[in-house]
MARVO-616181 format. One line per field, with one value per residue (C-alpha): x, y, z; residue number from 1; residue in three letters; chain. Coordinates in Angstrom, 3 decimals. Example, Ala and Ser with C-alpha at 12.3 -4.5 7.8 and 13.67 -1.06 7.14 Angstrom:
<pts>
x c(12.300;13.670);
y c(-4.500;-1.060);
z c(7.800;7.140);
nr c(1;2);
rest c(Ala;Ser);
kette c(A;A);
</pts>
This chain:
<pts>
x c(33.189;34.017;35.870;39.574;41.157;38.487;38.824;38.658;34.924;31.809;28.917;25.416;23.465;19.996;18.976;15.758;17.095;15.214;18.180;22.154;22.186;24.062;26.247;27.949;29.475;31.012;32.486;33.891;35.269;36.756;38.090;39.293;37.085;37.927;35.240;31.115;28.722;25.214;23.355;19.922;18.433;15.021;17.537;16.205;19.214;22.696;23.427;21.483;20.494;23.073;25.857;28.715;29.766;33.232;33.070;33.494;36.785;38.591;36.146;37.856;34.870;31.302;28.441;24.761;22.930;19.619;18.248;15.767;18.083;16.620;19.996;23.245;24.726;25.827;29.458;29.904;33.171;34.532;35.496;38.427;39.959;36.974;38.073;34.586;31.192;28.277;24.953;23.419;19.654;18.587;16.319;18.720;17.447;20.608;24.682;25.971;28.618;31.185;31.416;34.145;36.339;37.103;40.390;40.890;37.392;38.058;34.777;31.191;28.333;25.172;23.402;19.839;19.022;16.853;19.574;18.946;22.836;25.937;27.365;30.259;32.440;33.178;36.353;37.874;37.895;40.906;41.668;38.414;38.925;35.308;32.011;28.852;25.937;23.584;19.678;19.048;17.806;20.859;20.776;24.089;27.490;29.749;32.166;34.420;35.145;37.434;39.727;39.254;42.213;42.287;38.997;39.307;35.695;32.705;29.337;26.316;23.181;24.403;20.847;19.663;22.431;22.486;25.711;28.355;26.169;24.886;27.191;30.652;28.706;28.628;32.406;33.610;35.256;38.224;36.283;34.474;37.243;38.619;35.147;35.206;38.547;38.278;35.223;37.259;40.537;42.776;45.179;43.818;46.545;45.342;44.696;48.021;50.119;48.745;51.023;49.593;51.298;54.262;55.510;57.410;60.743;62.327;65.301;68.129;68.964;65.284;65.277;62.072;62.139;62.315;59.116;57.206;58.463;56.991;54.046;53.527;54.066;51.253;49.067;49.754;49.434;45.731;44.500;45.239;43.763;40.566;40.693;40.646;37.795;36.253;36.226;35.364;32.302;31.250;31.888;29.587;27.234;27.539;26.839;23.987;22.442;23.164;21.232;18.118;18.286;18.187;15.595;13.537;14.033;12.897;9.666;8.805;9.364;7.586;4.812;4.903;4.472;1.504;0.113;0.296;-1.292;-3.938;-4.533;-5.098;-7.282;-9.399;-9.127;-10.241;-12.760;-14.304;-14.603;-16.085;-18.433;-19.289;-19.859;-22.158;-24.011;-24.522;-25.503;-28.048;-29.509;-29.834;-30.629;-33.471;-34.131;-34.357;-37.184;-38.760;-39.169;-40.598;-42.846;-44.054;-44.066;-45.972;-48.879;-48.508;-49.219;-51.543;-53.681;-53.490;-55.100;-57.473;-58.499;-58.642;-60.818;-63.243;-63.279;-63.930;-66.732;-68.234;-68.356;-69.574;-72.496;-72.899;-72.848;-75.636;-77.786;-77.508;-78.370;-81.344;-82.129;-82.341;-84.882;-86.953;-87.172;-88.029;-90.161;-91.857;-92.237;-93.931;-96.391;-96.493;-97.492;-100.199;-101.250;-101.368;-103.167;-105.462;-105.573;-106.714;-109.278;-110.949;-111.127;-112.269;-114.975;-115.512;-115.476;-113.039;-111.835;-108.579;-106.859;-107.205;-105.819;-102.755;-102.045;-102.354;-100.610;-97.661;-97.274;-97.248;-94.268;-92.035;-92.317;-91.040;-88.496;-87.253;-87.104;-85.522;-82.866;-82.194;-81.784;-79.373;-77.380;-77.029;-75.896;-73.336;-71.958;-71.721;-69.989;-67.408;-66.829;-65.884;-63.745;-61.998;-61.789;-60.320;-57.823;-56.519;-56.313;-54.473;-51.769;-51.601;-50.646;-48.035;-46.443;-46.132;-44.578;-42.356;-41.130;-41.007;-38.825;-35.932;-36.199;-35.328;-32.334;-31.199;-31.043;-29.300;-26.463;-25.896;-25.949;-23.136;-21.271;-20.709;-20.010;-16.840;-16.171;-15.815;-13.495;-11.128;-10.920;-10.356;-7.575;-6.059;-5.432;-3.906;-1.303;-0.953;-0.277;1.695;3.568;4.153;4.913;7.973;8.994;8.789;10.821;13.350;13.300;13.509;16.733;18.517;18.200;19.123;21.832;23.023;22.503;25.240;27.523;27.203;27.472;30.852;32.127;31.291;32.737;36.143;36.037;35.526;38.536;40.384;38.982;39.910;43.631;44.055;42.358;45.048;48.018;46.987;46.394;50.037;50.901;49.388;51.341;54.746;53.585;52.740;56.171);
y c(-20.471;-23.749;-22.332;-22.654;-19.435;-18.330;-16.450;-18.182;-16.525;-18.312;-15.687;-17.095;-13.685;-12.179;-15.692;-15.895;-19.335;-21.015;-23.557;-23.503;-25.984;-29.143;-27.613;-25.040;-26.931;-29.341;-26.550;-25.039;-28.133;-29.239;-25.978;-24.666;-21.565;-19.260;-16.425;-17.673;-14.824;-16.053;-12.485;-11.474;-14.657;-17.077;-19.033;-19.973;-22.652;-22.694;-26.703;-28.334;-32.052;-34.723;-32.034;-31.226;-27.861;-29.715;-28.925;-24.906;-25.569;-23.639;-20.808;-17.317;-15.050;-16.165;-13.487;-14.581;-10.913;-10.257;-13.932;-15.290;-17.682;-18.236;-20.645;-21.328;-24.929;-26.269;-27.144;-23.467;-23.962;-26.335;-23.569;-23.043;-20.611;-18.370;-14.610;-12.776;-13.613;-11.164;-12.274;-9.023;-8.519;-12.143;-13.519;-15.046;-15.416;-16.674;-18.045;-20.840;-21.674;-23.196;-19.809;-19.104;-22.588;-19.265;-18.700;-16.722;-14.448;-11.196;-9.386;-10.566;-8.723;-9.616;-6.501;-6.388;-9.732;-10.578;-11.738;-11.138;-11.717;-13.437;-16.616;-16.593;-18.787;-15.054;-14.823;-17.848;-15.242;-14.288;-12.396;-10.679;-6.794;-5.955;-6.581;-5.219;-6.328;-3.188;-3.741;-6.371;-7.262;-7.015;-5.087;-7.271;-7.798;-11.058;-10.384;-13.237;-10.177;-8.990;-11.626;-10.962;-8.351;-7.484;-5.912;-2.604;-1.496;-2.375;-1.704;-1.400;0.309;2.213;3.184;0.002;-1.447;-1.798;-4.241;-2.163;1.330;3.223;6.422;3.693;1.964;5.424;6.175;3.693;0.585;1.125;2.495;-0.347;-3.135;-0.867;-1.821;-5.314;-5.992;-4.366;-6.496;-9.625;-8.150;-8.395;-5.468;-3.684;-3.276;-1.834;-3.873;-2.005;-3.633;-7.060;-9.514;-12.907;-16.303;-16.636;-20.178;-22.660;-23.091;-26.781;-25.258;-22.238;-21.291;-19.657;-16.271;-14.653;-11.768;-13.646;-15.225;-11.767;-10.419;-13.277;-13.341;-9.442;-9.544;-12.356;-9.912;-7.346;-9.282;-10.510;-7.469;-5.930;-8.598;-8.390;-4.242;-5.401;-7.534;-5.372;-2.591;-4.812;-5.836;-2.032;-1.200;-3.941;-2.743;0.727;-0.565;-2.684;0.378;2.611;-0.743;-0.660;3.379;3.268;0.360;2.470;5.604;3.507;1.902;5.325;6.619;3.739;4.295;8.069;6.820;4.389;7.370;9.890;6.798;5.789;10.089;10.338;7.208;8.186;12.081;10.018;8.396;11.275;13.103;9.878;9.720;13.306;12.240;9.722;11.884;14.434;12.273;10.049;13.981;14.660;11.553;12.045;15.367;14.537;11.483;14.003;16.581;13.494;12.649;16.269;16.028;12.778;14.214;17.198;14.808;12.909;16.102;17.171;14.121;14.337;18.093;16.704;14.232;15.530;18.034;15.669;14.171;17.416;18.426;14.068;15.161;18.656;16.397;14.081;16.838;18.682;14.987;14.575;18.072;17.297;14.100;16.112;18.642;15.641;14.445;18.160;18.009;14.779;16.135;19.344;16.715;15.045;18.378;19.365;16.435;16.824;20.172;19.565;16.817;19.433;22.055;19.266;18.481;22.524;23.379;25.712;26.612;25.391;28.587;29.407;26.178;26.328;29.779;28.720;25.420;28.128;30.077;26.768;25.358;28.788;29.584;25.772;26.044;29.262;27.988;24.776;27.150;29.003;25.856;24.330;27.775;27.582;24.254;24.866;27.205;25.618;22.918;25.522;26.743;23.354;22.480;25.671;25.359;21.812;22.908;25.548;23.029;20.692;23.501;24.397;21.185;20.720;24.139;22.854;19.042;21.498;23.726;20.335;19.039;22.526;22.032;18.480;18.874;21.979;19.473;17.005;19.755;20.675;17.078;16.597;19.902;17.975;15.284;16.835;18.717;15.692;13.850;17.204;16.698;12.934;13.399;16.539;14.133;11.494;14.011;15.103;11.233;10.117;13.697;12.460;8.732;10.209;12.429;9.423;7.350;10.014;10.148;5.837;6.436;8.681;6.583;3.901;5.717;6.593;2.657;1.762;4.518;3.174;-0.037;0.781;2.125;-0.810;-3.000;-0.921;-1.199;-5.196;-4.879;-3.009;-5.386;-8.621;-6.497;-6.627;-10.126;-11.324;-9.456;-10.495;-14.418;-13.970;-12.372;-15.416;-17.473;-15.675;-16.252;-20.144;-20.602);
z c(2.155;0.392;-2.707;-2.862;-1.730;1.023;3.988;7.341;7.686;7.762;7.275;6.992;8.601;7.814;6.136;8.523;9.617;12.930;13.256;12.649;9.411;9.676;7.084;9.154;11.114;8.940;6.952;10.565;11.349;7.902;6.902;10.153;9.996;12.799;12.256;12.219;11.872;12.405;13.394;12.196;12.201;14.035;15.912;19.118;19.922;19.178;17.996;15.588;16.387;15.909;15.400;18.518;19.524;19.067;15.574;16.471;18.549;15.995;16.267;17.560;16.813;17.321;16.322;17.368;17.859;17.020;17.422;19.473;22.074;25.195;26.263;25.776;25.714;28.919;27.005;25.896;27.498;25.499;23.028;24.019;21.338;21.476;21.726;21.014;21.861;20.836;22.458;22.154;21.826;22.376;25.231;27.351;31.038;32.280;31.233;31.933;34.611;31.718;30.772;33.116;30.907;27.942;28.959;25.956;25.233;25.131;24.182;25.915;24.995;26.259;25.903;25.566;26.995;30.207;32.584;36.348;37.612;36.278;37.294;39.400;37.110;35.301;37.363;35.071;32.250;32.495;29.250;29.122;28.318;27.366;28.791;27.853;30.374;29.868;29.083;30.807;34.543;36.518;39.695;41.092;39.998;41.570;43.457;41.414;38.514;40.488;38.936;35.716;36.369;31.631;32.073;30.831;29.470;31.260;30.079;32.277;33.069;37.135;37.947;38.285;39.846;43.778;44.250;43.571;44.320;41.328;42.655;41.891;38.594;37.487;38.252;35.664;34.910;37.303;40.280;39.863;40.082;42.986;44.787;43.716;45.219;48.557;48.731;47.826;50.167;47.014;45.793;42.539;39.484;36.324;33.183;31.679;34.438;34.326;32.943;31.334;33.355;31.918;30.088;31.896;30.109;29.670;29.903;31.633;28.000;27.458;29.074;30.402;28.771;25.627;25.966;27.537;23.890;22.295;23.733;23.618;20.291;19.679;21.554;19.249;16.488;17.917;18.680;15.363;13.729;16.131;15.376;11.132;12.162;14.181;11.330;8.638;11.420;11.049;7.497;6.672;8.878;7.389;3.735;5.472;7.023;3.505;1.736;3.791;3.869;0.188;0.113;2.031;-0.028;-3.176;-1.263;-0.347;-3.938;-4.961;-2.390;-3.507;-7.532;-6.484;-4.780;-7.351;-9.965;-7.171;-7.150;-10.277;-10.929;-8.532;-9.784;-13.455;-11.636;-9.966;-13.238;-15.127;-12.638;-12.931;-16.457;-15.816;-13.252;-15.733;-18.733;-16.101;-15.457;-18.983;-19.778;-16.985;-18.172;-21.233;-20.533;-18.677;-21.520;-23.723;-21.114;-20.965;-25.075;-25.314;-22.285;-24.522;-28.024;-26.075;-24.779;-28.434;-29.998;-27.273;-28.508;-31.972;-31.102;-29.147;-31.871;-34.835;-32.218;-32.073;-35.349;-35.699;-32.959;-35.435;-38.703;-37.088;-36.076;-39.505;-40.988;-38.091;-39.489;-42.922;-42.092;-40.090;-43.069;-45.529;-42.721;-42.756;-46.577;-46.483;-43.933;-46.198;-48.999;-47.135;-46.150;-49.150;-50.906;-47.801;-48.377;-52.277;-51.195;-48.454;-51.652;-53.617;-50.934;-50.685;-54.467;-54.680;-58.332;-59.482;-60.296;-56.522;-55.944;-58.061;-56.685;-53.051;-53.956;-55.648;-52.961;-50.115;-51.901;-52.878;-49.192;-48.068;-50.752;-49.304;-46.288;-47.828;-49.031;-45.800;-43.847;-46.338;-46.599;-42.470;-42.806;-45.327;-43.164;-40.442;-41.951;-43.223;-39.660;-38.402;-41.250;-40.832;-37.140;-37.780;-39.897;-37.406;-34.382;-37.262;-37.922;-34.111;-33.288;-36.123;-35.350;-31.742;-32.925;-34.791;-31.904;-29.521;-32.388;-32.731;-28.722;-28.668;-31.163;-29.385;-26.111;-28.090;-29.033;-25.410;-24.163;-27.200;-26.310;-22.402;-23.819;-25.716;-22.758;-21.006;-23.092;-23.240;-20.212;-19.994;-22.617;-20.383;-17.564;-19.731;-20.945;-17.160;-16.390;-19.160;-17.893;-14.052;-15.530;-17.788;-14.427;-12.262;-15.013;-14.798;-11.235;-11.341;-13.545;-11.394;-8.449;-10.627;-11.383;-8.193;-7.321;-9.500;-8.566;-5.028;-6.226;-7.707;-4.472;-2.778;-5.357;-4.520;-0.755;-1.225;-3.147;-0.304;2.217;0.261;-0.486;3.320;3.820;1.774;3.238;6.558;5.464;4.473;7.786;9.250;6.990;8.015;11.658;11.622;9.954);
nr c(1;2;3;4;5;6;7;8;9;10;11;12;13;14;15;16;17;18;19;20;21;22;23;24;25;26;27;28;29;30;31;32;33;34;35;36;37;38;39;40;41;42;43;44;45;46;47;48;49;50;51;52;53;54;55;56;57;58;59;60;61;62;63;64;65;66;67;68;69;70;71;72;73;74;75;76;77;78;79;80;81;82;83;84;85;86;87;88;89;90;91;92;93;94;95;96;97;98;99;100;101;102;103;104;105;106;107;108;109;110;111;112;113;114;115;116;117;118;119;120;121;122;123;124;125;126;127;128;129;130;131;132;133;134;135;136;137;138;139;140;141;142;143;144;145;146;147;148;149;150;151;152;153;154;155;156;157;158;159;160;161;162;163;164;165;166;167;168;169;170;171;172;173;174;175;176;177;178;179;180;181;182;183;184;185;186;187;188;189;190;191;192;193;194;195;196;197;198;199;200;201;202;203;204;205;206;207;208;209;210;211;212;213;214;215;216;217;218;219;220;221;222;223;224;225;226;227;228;229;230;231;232;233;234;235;236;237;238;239;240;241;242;243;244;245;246;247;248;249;250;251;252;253;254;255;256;257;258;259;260;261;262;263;264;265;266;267;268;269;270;271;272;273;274;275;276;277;278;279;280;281;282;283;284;285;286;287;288;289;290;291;292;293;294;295;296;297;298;299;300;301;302;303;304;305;306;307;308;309;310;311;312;313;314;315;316;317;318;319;320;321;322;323;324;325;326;327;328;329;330;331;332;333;334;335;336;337;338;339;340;341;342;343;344;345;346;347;348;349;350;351;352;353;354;355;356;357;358;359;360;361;362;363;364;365;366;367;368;369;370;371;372;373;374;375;376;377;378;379;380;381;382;383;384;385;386;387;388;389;390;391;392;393;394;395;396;397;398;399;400;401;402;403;404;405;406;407;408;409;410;411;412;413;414;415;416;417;418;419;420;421;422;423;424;425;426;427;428;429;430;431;432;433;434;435;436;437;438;439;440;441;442;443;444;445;446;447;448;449;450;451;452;453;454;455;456;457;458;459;460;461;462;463;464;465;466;467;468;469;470;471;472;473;474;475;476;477);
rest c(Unk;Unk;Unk;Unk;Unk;Unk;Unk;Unk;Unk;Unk;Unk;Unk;Unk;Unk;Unk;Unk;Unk;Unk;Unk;Unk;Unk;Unk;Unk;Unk;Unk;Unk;Unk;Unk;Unk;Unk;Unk;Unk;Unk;Unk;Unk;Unk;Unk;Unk;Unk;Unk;Unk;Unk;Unk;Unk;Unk;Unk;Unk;Unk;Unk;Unk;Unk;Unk;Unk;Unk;Unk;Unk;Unk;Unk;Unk;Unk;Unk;Unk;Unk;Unk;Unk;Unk;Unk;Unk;Unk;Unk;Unk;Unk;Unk;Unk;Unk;Unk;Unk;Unk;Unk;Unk;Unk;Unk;Unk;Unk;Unk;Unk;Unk;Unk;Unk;Unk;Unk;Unk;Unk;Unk;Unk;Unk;Unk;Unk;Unk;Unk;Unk;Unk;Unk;Unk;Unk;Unk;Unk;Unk;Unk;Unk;Unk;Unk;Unk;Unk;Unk;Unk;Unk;Unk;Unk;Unk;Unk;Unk;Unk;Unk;Unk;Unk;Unk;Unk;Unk;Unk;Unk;Unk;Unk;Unk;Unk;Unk;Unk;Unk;Unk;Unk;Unk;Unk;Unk;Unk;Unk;Unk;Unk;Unk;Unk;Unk;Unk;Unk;Unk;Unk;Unk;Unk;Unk;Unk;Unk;Unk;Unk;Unk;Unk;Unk;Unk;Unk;Unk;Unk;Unk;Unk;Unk;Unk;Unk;Unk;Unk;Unk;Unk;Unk;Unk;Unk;Unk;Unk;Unk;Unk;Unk;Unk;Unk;Unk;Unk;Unk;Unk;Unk;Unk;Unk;Unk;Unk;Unk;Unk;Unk;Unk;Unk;Unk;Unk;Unk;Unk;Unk;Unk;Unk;Unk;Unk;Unk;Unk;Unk;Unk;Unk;Unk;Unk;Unk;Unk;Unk;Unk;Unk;Unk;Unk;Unk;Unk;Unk;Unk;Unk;Unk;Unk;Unk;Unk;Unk;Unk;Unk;Unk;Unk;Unk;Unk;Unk;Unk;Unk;Unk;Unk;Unk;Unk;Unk;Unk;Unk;Unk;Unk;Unk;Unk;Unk;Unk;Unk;Unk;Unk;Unk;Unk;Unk;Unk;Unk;Unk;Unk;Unk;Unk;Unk;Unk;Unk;Unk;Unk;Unk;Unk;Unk;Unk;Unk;Unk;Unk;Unk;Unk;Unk;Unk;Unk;Unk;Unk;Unk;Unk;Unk;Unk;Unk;Unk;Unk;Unk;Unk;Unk;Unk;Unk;Unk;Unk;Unk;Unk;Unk;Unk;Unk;Unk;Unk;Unk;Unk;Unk;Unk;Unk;Unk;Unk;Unk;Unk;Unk;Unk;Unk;Unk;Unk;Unk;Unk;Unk;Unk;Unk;Unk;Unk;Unk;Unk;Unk;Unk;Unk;Unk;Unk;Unk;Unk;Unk;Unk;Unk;Unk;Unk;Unk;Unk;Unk;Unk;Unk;Unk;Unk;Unk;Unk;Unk;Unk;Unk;Unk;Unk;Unk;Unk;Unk;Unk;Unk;Unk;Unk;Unk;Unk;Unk;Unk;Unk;Unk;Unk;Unk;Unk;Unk;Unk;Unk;Unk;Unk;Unk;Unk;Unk;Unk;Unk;Unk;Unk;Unk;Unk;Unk;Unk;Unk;Unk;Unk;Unk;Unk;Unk;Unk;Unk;Unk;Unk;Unk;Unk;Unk;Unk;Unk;Unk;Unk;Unk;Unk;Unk;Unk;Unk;Unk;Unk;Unk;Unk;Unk;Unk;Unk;Unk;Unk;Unk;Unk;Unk;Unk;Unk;Unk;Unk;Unk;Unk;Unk;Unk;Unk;Unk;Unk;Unk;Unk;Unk;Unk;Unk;Unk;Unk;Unk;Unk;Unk;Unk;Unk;Unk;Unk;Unk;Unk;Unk;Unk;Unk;Unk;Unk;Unk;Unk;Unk;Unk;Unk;Unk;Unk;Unk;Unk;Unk;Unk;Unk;Unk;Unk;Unk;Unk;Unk;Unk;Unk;Unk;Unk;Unk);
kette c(A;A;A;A;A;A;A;A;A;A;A;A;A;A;A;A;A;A;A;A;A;A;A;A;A;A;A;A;A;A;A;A;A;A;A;A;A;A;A;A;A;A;A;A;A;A;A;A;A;A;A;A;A;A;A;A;A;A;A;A;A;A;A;A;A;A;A;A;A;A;A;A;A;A;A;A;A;A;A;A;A;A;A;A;A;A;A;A;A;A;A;A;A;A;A;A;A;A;A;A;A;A;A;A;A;A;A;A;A;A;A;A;A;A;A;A;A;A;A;A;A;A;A;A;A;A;A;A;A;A;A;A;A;A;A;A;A;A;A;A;A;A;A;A;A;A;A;A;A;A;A;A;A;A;A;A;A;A;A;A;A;A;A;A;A;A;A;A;A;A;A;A;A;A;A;A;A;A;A;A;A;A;A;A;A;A;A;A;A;A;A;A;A;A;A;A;A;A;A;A;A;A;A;A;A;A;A;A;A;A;A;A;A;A;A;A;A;A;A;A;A;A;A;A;A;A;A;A;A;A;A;A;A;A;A;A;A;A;A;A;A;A;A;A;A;A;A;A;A;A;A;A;A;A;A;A;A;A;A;A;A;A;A;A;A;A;A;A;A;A;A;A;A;A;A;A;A;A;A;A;A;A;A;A;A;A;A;A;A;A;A;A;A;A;A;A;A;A;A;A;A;A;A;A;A;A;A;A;A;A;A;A;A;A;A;A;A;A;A;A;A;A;A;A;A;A;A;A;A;A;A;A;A;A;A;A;A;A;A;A;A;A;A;A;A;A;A;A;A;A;A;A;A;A;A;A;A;A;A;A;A;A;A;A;A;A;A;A;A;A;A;A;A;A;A;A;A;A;A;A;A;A;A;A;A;A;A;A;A;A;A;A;A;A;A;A;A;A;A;A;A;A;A;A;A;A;A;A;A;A;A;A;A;A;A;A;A;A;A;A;A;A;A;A;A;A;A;A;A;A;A;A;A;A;A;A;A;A;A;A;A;A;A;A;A;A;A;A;A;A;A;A;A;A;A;A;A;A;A;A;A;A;A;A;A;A;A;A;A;A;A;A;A;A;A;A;A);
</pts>
């Protein structure tokens, strides 16, 4: 606003400001501005501290919608060159009574507000040809805008009104100001025939009709340059609206993306975890076949020991055996020496000895023999029946072995399986991500293409900015 060749507008909207800054004031009273456009903002007053509303005499068009201002200043008259005033959707309870000093306002909206009834100074506004009081509180009209003979549109909600009736609210504008001036015993003229006080003249030479042309023309003039405003109001608000359409379009595509990534992370995670799962089962399966191997190994060695204790017990009684056959051949040999002493004592001849004595030990060495035959074979049975349980359990370490490994190869087949399919959904990502990036580029495409157009319109708009600064020009000369 500042720079040397700017327009006389002072736009500081959607800035999320709680106060007017010092600043904007200054500039509207040093530069003359006659357009401030403060909408969209935390505002909850008007004037800043230490600042006068003085410095917006200049001021034609005043734009404080969408705030949060619960008052006007008291002086709000002392603008005196203010044409439009939008109030609308702000939490105004009530106006104030200088209202009625804007000889010149043209447009009041206060829609969407909480008023409960207008002052009666309204009847001072004497160039007012649009008033908007709809959404708010007011059941009650004054009877003082009857005077305000420009009115031409008026804007409220006729249900809810009870002074003038809701059937004459809902009539219109002029079978309203019909009501209004019956009630306040004036005659009614229409806006179109209402002529603005005409100038006193210093002199005969000046001719009335002279100065109605003038003054028409100003009017024209005025209005057309209140109409440029008033489109260049709503083409900006058209571009603002496409913006926040097309912000939204590209949060929800980016909401959508986030989505589809969030999707398919938690698809990923679903099937890692199914991974998991299935290696802790045959993880668990397999500790339980090694548990079922190693009771298996353990009942084995068991069996093989209380095999090698038997044939231990069967070794001890062979050797208990064999003493009591030595002991049985040393009581043969006592026998026998006792049996030579007692044919000693009983003179018996000694070929009848040696024969008997012959015979005695051929019969205990046969039965020496016999004995030592049974236990050879016996100790070939339980070396034979060792050697059996030996290659049993080997053969069955063997077969444990092929099942393990064969348990291994499955748990290694999932495991490939798995990662297939890990890699499968990677390429399905990495697919969506390059759509998405595609999508992202057409957008941003169509950004700049809008961009563009906007860029032209400016240039339109700051085309007729200029022509009508020169206008302006022409007109102060």
């Amino acid at each position: 606003a500042k720079e040397a060749g700017a327009d006389d507008t002072l736009d500081i909207s959607r800035c999320e400001l709680s106060e007017v800054p010092y600043g904007a004031f200054a500039t509207c009273k040093v530069l003359q501005k006659k357009v401030l456009i403060i909408h969209t903002n935390n505002l909850t007053s008007l004037v800043p501290k230490s600042c006068s509303l003085l410095s917006l005499i200049t001021v034609k068009v005043l734009d404080l919608h969408d705030n949060q201002l619960a008052s006007l200043p008291a002086d709000i008259g002392q603008l005196t060159a203010l044409q439009v005033l939008n109030l609308e959707r702000n939490l105004l309870k009530s106006l104030p009574q200088s209202i009625g000093d804007l000889a010149q306002l043209q447009l009041l909206n206060v829609k969407g507000n909480q008023l409960r009834a207008l002052p009666g100074s309204v009847s001072g506004l004497r160039s007012l040809r649009a008033l908007d009081v709809s959404g708010n509180e007011l059941q009650e009209l004054p009877r003082g805008l009857a005077h305000a003979r420009s009115l031409q549109t008026l804007t409220l909600d006729a249900s809810a009104m009870t002074y003038p009736p809701p059937d004459i609210c809902s009539a219109g504008t002029e079978a309203i100001q019909q009501f209004l001036c019956r009630e306040c015993g004036i005659a009614y003229y229409p806006p179109s025939q209402h002529l603005l006080p005409t100038l006193e003249s210093n002199g005969g030479g000046t001719s009335v009709d002279g100065v109605d042309r003038t003054v028409e023309k100003y009017l024209e003039e005025e209005s057309e340059w209140q109409n440029k405003f008033l489109d260049y109001e709503k083409r900006k608000e058209r571009k603002t609206q496409e913006k926040l359409e097309f912000e939204r379009r590209l949060n929800v595509g980016q909401r959508e993306q986030a989505l589809l990534v969030q999707q398919l992370n938690s698809h990923k995670d679903g099937i890692l975890q199914t991974v998991r799962e299935e290696q802790q089962r045959l993880e668990q399966g397999l500790s339980k076949h090694q548990r079922c191997l190693e009771e298996e190994r353990l009942k084995l060695l068991q069996q093989l020991k209380d095999t090698e204790q038997g044939i231990a017990s069967r070794i001890q009684k062979l050797l208990e055996d064999n003493q009591r056959q030595k002991r049985s051949s040393d009581i043969l040999k006592s026998l026998e020496n006792e049996r030579i002493r007692m044919e000693q004592l009983m003179a018996i001849t000694q070929e009848e000895t040696e024969q008997l004595r012959r015979r005695e030990v051929a019969s205990a060495m046969q039965q020496m023999l016999a004995e030592t035959y049974k236990n050879k074979l016996l100790q070939t049975t339980s070396e034979s029946r060792r050697q059996d349980l030996v290659s049993q359990a080997c053969s069955s370490l063997a077969e444990m072995d092929q099942k393990f490994q064969q348990i291994l190869a499955w748990q290694q087949l999932d495991q490939n399986k798995a990662v297939s399919q890990i890699l499968q959904q990677v390429e399905m990502q990495k697919s969506a991500f390059e759509a998405l990036q595609v999508k992202k580029d057409l957008m941003h495409r169509q950004i700049r293409n809008q961009i563009k157009l906007i860029e032209t319109e400016l240039l339109q708009l700051t085309q007729l900015e200029v022509k009508r600064q020169e206008l302006d020009t022409e007109t102060l000369q």
